[in-house]
C-alpha positions as CSV (number, residue, x, y, z in Angstrom):
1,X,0.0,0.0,0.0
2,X,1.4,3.1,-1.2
3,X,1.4,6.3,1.5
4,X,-1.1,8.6,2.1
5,X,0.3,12.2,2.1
6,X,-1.3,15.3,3.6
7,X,0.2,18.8,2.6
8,X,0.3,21.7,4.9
9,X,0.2,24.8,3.6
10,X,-1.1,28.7,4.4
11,X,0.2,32.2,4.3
12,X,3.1,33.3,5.7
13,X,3.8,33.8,8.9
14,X,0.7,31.5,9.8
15,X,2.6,29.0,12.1
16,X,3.1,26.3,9.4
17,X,6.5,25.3,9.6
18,X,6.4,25.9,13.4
19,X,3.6,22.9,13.5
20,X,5.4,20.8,10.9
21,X,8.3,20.6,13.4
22,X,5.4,19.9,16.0
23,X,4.7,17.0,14.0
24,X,8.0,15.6,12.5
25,X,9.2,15.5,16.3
26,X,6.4,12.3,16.5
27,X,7.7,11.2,13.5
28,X,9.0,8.0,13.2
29,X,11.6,5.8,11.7
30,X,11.4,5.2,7.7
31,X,12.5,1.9,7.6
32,X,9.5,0.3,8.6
33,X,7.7,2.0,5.8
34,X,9.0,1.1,2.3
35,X,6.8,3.1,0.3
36,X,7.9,6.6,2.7
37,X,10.3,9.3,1.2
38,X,13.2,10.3,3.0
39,X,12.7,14.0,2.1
40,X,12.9,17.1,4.9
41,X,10.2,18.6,3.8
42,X,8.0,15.1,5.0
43,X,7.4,13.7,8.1
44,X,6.4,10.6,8.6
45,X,4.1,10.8,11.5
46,X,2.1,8.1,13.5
47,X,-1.6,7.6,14.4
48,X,-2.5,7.6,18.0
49,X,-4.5,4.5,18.7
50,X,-4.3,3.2,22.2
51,X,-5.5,-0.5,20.7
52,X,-3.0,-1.0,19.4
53,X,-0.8,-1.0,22.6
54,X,-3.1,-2.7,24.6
55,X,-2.7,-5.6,21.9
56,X,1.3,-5.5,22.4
57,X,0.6,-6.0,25.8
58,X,-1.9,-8.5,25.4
59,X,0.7,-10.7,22.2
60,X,3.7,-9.7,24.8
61,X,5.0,-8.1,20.9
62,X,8.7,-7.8,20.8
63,X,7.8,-5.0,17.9
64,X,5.0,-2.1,17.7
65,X,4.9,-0.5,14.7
66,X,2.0,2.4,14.5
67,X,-0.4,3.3,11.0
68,X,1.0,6.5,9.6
69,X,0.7,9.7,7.8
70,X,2.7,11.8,6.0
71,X,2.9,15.6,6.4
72,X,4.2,17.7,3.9
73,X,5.5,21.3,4.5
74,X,4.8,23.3,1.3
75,X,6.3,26.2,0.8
76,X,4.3,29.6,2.0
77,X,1.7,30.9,-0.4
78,X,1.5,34.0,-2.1
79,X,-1.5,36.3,-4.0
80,X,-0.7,35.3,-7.4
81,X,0.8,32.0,-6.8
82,X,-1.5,30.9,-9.7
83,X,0.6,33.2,-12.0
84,X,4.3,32.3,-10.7
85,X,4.2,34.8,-8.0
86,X,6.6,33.8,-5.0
87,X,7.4,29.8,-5.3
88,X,4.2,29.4,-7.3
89,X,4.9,26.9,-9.7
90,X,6.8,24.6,-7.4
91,X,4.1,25.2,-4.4
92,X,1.4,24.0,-6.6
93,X,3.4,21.0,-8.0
94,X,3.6,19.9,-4.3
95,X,0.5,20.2,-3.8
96,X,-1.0,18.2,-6.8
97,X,1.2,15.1,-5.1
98,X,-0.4,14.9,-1.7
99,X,-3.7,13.2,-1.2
100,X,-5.0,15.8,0.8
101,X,-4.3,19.8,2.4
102,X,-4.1,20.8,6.0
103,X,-4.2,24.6,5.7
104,X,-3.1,26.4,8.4
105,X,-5.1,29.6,9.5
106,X,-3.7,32.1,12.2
107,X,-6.2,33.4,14.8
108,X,-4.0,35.3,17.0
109,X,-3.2,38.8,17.0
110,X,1.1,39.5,17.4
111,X,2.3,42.7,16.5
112,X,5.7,41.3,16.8
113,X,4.6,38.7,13.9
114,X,3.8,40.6,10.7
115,X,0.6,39.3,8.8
116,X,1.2,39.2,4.9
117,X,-1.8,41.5,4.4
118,X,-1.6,43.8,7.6
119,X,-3.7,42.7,9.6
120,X,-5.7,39.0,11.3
121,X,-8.6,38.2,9.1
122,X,-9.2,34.2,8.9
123,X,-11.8,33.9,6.1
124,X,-10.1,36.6,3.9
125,X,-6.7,34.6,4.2
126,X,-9.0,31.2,3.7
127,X,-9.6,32.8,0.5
128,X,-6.9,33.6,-0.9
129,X,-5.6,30.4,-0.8
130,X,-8.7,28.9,-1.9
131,X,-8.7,31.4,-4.6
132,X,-4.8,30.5,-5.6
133,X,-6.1,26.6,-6.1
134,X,-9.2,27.8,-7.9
135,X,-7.8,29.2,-10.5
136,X,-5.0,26.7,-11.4
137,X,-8.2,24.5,-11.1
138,X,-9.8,26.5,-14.2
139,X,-6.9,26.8,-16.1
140,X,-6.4,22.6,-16.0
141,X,-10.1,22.5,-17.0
142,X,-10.6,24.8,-19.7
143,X,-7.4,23.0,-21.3
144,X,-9.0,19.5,-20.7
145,X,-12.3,21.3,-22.7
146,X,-10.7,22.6,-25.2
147,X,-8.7,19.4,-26.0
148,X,-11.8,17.3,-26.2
149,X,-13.7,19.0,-29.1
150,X,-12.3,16.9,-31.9
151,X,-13.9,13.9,-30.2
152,X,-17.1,15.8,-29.1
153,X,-17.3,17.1,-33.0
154,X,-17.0,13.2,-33.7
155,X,-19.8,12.2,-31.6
156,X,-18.0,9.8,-29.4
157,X,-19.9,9.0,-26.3
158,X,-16.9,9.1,-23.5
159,X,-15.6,12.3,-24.7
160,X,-19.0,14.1,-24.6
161,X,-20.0,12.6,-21.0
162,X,-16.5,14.3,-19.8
163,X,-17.4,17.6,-22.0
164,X,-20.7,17.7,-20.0
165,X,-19.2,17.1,-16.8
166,X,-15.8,19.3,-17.3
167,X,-18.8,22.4,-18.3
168,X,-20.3,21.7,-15.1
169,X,-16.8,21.6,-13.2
170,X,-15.7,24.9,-14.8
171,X,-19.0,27.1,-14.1
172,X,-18.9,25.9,-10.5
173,X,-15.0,26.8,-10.1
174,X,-16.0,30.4,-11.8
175,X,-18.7,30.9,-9.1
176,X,-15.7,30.8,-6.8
177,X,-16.7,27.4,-5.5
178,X,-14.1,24.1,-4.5
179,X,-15.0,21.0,-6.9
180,X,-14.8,18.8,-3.3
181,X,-18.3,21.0,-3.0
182,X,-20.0,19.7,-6.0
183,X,-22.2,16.7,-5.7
184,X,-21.1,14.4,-8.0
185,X,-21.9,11.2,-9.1
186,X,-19.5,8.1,-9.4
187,X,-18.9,8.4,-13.0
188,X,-18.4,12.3,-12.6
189,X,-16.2,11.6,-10.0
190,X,-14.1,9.2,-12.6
191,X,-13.7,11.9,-14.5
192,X,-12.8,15.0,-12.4
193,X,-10.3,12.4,-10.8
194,X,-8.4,11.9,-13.7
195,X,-7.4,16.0,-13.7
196,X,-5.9,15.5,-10.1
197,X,-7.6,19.0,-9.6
198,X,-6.6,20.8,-6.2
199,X,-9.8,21.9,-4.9
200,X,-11.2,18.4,-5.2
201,X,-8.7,17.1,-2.8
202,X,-10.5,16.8,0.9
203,X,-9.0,20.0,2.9
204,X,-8.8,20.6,6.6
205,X,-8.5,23.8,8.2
206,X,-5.8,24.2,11.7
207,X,-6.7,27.2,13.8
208,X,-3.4,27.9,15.1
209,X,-3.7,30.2,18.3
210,X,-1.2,31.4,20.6
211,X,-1.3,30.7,24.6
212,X,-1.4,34.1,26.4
213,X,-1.5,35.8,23.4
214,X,-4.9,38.0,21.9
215,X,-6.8,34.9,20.4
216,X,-9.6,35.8,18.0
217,X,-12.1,32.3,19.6
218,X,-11.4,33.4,23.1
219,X,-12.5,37.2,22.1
220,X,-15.4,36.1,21.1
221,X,-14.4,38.5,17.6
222,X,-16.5,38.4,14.9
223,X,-14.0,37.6,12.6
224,X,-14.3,34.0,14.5
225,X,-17.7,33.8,14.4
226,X,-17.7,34.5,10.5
227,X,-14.7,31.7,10.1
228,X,-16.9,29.1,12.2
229,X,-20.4,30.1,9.8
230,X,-17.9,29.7,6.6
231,X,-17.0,26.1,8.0
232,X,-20.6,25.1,8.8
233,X,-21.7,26.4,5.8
234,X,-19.1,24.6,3.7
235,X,-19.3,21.1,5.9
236,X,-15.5,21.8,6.4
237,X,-13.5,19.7,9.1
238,X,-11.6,22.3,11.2
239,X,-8.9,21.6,14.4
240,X,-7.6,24.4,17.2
241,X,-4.1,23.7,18.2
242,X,-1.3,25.8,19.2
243,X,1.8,25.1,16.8
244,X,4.3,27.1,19.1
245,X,3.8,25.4,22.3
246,X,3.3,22.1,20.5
247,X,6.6,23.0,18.9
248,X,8.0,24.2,22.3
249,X,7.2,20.4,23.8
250,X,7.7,18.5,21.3
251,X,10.8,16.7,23.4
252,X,9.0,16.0,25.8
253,X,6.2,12.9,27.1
254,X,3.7,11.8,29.2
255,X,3.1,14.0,32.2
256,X,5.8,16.5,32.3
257,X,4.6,17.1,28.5
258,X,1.1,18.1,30.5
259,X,2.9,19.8,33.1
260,X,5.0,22.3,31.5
261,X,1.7,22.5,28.7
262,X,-0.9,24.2,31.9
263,X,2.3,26.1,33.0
264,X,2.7,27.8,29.1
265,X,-0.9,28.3,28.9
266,X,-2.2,25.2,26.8
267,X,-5.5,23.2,26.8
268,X,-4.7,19.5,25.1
269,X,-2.9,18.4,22.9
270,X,-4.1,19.8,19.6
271,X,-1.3,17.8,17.1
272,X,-2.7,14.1,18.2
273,X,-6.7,15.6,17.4
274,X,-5.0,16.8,13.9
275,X,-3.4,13.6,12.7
276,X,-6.4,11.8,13.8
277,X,-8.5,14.8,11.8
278,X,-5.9,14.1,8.7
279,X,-6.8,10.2,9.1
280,X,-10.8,10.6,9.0
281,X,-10.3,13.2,6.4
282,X,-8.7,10.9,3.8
283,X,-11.6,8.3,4.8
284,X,-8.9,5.7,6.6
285,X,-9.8,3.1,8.7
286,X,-7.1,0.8,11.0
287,X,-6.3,-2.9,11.4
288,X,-4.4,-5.3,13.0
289,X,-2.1,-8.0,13.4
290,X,-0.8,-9.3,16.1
291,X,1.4,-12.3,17.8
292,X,5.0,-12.6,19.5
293,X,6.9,-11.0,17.0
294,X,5.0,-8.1,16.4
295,X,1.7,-5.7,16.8
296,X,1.1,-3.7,13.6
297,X,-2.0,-1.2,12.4
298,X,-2.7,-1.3,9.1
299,X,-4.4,1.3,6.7
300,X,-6.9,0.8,4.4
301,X,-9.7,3.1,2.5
302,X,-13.4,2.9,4.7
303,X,-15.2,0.0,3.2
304,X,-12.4,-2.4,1.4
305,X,-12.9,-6.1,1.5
306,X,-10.3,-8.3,3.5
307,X,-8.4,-9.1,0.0
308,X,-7.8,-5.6,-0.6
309,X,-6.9,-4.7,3.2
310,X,-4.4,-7.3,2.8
311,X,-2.4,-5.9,0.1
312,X,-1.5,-3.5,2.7
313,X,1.0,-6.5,4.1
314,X,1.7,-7.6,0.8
315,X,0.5,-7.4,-2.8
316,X,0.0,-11.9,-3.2
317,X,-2.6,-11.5,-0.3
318,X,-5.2,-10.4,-2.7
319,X,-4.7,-12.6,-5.1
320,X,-3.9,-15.8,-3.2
321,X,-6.8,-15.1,-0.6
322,X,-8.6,-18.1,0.7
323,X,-10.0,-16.3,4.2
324,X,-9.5,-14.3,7.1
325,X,-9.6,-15.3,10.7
326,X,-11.5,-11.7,12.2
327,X,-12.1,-10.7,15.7
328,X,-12.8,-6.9,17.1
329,X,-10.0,-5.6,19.3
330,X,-12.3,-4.9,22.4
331,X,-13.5,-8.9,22.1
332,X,-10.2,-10.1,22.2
333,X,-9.0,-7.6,25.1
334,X,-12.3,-8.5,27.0
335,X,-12.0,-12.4,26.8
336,X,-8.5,-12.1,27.3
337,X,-7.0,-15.0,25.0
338,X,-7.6,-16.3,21.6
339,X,-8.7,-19.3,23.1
340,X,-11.2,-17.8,25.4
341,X,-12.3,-15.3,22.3
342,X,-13.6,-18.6,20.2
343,X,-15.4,-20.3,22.4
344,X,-17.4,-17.1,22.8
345,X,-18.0,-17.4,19.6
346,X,-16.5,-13.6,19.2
347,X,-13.6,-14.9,16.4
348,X,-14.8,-15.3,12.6
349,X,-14.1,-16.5,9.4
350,X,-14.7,-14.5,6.5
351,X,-14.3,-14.5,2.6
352,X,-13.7,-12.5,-0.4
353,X,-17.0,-10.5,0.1
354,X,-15.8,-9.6,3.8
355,X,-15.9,-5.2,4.5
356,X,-12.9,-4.9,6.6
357,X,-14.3,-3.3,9.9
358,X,-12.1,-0.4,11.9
359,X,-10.4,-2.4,14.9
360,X,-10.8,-5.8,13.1
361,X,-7.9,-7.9,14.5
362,X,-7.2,-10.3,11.2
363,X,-5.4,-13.4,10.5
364,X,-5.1,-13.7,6.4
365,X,-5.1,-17.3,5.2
366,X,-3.6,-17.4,1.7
């Protein structure tokens, strides 16, 4: 299974590279993931999921190894990133590769911290990015359009059922609208996927305060009252955290990490909400394995059947599937032993058709 990437990006001076140093301090080793780049600019970062430690304990696992993400820092956008401005091109490139965008939004006033356009205004700074991605959008559109009229002109069914849909596409991204907002049916969908178009990527918003400092939610502004209507009104995902005292703790664990996080002025732990956020946004579900040797989560898409889920271990398990051996985590925990799991009936064996659930703890018979 290949990774799944998330790109961080946002205007300057928003806190984004502070909070990708948050998160690359939880990163964790490459070699245990093939298919991971060893690049700077990614962090390889791991799901928190108590199950799966409470399975080590339970297999006595000489090895746990975590599901990930990846984070990728993106360089800081600009107005007119669309047209080269700044690192345009080469922001944009980066963010065509990742499955899916973390934009970070800065709700704290800092005089010492200049804003790129003078002053703190969430949705206007929302838009500008969204605006940046909207019209690369329309420029990868109107070229697919134009490219297709031969074959429209020559009545050919596939080419006029993507003219129709790329016309649809186009007048929505002209009313200022994200494609990931259009409802869209699974053929549509075929089609706008083959563009790899930015605004149909899932995005995530990260409200990066500041602890002590003049935050726009705890003002009760209505600059953050408008920024929360914009998210209902979009259905958008959104996560608080604090980037800087993330950053500023990011060495250390377990209590003294919550300690010295009350003393500096911070609520909870606002990097382990985002990576779970990241996880649910690119529609990710986690399971098992587990014995002697080792305790692993695995990640899979929401609703794959078990042959699929276990080409996340290796690519013959989908082919050479005969069937899977499936109990939930909390079963297992509860009756204490594998043994003690069957005879309560609680362990299963499924087929081809099986829909891998999230916790499933599997044993793949090929």
């Amino acid at each position: 299974m290949s990774s799944l990437s998330i790109g961080i990006v946002g205007l300057p001076n928003v806190g984004k590279s502070t909070l990708f140093n948050a998160l690359t301090k939880k990163s964790v080793p490459a070699e245990n993931y093939p298919f991971c780049t060893i690049d700077p600019s990614v962090g390889i970062v791991p799901v928190p999921d108590e199950r799966l430690w409470k399975l080590s304990e339970f297999s006595k696992s000489a090895k746990t190894i975590p599901a990930v993400v990846e984070f990728v820092d993106i360089a800081g956008l600009v107005k007119g990133a669309a047209d080269g401005e700044g690192l345009g091109n080469k922001f944009l490139s980066n963010i065509r590769e990742v499955d899916a965008i973390v934009q970070v939004v800065r709700i704290f006033e800092d005089d010492k911290i200049i804003h790129v356009h003078g002053g703190i205004n969430p949705v206007s700074d929302i838009e500008v990015i969204n605006y940046e991605l909207i019209l690369v959008d329309e420029e990868t559109v109107t070229k697919r359009i134009s490219n297709l009229q031969k074959d429209v002109k020559a009545l050919k069914k596939e080419a006029i059922f993507e003219h129709e849909t790329l016309q649809k596409v186009d007048a929505h991204l002209k009313n200022g609208k994200l494609v990931n907002s259009m409802d869209l049916d699974e053929k549509e969908k075929v089609v706008v996927k083959m563009l790899t178009l930015l605004t149909f990527k899932p995005i995530m918003y990260a409200l990066n305060k500041k602890a002590g400092g003049t935050n726009l939610d705890e003002l009760g502004d209505a600059r953050y009252q408008k920024l929360i209507s914009f998210f209902e009104e979009s259905h958008s995902q959104w996560v608080t955290i604090d980037a800087n005292i993330e950053n500023e703790l990011k060495d250390l664990e377990g209590d003294e990490k919550e300690m010295f996080r009350t003393e500096l002025g911070g609520k909870d732990d606002g990097i382990n909400t985002l990576i779970k956020g990241g996880y649910k946004l690119l529609d990710l579900i986690t399971y098992f394995t587990t014995g002697e040797d080792e305790t692993r989560a695995w990640t899979v898409l929401r609703d794959s059947t078990a042959p699929v889920a276990g080409q996340a271990i290796h690519t013959d398990f989908k082919d050479k599937f005969i069937r899977a051996e499936v109990v939930a985590t909390t079963d297992l925990l509860e009756a204490g032993s594998y043994g003690a799991a069957r005879e309560k009936g609680k362990v299963r064996t499924e087929g081809k058709e099986y829909i891998v659930q999230d916790g499933d703890v599997i044993e793949f018979r090929i």
